[in-house]
C-alpha positions in Angstrom: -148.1 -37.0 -15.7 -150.4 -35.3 -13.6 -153.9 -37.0 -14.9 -151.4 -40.5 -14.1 -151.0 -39.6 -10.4 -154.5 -38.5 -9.6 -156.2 -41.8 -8.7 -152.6 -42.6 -6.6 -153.3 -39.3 -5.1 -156.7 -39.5 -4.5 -156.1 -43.4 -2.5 -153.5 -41.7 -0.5 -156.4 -39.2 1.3 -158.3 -42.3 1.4 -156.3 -44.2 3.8 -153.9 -43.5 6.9 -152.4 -46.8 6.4 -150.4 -45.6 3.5 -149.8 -42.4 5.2 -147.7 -44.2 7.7 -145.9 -46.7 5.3 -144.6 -43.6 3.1 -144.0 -41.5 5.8 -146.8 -38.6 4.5 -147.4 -36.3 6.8 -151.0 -37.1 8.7 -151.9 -32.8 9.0 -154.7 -31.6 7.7 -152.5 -29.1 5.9 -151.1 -32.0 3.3 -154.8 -32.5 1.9 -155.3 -29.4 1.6 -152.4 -29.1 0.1 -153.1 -32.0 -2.0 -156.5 -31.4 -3.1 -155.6 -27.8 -4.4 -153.1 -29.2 -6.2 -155.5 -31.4 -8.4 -157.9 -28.2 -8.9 -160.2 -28.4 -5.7 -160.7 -24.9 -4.1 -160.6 -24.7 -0.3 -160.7 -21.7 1.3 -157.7 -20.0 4.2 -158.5 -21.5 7.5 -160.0 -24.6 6.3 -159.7 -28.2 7.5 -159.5 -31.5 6.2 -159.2 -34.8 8.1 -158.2 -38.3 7.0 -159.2 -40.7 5.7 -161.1 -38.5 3.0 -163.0 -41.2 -0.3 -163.3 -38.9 -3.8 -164.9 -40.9 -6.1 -166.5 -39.9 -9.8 -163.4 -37.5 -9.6 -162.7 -37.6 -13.2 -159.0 -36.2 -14.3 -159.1 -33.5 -11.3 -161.0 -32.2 -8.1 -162.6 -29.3 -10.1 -166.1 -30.1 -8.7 -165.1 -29.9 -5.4 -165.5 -26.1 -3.7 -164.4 -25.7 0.5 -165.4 -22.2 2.1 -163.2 -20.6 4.6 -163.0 -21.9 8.0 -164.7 -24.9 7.2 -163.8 -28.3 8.9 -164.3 -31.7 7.2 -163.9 -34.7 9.8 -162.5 -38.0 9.1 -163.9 -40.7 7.0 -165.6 -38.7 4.6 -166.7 -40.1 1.3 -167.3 -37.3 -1.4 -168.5 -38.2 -4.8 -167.5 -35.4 -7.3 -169.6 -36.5 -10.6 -171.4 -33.2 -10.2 -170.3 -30.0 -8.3 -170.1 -30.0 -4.5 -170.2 -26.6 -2.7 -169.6 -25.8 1.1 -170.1 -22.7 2.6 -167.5 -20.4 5.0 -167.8 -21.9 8.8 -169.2 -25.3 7.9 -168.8 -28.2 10.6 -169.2 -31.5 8.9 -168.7 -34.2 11.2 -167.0 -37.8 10.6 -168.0 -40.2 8.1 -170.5 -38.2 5.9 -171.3 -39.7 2.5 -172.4 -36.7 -0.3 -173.4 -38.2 -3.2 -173.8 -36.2 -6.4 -175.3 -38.8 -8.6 -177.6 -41.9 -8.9 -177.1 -44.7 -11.3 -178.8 -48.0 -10.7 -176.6 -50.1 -13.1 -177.6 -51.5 -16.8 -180.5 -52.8 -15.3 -184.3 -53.0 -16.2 -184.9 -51.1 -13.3 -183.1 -48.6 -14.9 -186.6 -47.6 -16.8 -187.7 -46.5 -13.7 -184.8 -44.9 -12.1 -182.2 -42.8 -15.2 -178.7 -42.3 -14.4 -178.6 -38.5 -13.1 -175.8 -36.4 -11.7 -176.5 -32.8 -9.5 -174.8 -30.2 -7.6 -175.1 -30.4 -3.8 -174.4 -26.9 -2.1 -174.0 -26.6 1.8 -175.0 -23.2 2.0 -172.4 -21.1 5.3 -172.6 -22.0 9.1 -174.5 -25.4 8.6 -173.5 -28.1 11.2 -173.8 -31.6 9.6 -173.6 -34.8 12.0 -171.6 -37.5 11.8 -173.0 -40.7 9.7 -175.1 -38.3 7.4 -175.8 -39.0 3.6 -176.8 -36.1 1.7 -177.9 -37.2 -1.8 -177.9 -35.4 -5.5 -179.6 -32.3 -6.2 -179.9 -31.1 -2.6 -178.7 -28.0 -1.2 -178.8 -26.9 2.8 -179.9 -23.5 3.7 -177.7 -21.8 5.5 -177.9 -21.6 9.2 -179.1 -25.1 9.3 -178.3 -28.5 11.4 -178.8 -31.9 9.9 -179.0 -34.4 12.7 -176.5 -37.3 13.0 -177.4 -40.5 11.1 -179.8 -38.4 8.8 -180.5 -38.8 5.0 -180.7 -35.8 3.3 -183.5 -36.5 0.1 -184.2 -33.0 -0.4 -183.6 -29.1 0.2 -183.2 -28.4 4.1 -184.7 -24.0 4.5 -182.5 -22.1 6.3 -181.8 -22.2 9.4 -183.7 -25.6 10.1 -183.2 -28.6 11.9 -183.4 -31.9 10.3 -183.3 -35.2 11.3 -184.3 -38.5 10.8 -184.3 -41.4 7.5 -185.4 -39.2 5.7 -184.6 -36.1 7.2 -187.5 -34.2 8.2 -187.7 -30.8 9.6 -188.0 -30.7 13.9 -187.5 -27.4 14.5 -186.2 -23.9 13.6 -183.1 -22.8 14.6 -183.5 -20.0 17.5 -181.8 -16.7 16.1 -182.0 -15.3 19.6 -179.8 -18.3 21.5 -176.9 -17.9 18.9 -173.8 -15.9 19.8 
């Protein structure tokens, strides 16, 4: 019963619309909810915004592991084909795309570019931007910022900086400024 409602579930995070229409409530505390219920791990004090996309979720959200005090804004898109990991006190800002795997189709091309799925790990207190796409295999140090609009091709060192298509270190982050 459970593996038939997943993919119902998983369109109901996806879209406010429906939230409305069936009278679900539109708190963060009902994803949650929801997402532990179908195996996802999210931590006490953590918060999730709709609309939320899982995609690649297979029969559960197993691959999907939420730190404490971590907030997710809306419109994310979160493909689960391979782990994804955030930190405790993670701000991930609206429409975010994390994508844990790359397949070009049964193409030719294909020779060139295999199908291949990896982990992503948002190591704690990283700050990612709104509009950001942080592909597979990459992990973010912790203490880090990843500019708005930024795509994230490879590792980000902690407590760095990044911006830019692709993102590309600007600065360090000043130890001595934070609180």
């Amino acid at each position: 019963m459970r593996d038939r409602l997943l993919p119902f579930f998983a369109w109901t995070l996806s879209t406010r619309r429906l939230h409305r229409l069936l009278f679900l409530p539109n708190s963060n505390r009902f994803l949650v909810a929801l997402l532990r219920h179908f195996g996802a791990r999210v931590g006490s004090g953590s918060r999730v915004y709709p609309p939320i996309l899982l995609i690649n979720a297979g029969k559960d959200f197993s691959n999907l592991s939420i730190g404490e005090n971590v907030y997710l804004g809306h419109g994310a898109t979160l493909d689960l084909k391979a782990p994804v990991t955030i930190g405790d006190d993670v701000t991930i800002a609206s429409h975010i795309t994390i994508s844990t795997h790359v397949n070009v189709g049964n193409i030719p091309l294909q020779e060139h570019f295999p199908s291949r799925s990896e982990r992503i790990r948002i190591h704690r207190n990283v700050y990612i931007g709104s509009n950001v796409v942080v592909l597979a295999g990459v992990s973010v140090g912790e203490g880090s910022v990843v500019g708005a609009g930024a795509v994230v091709v490879k590792d980000v060192d902690p407590g760095t900086v990044v911006a830019g298509v692709p993102a590309r270190p600007i600065r360090k982050v000043d130890p001595s400024r934070e609180p």
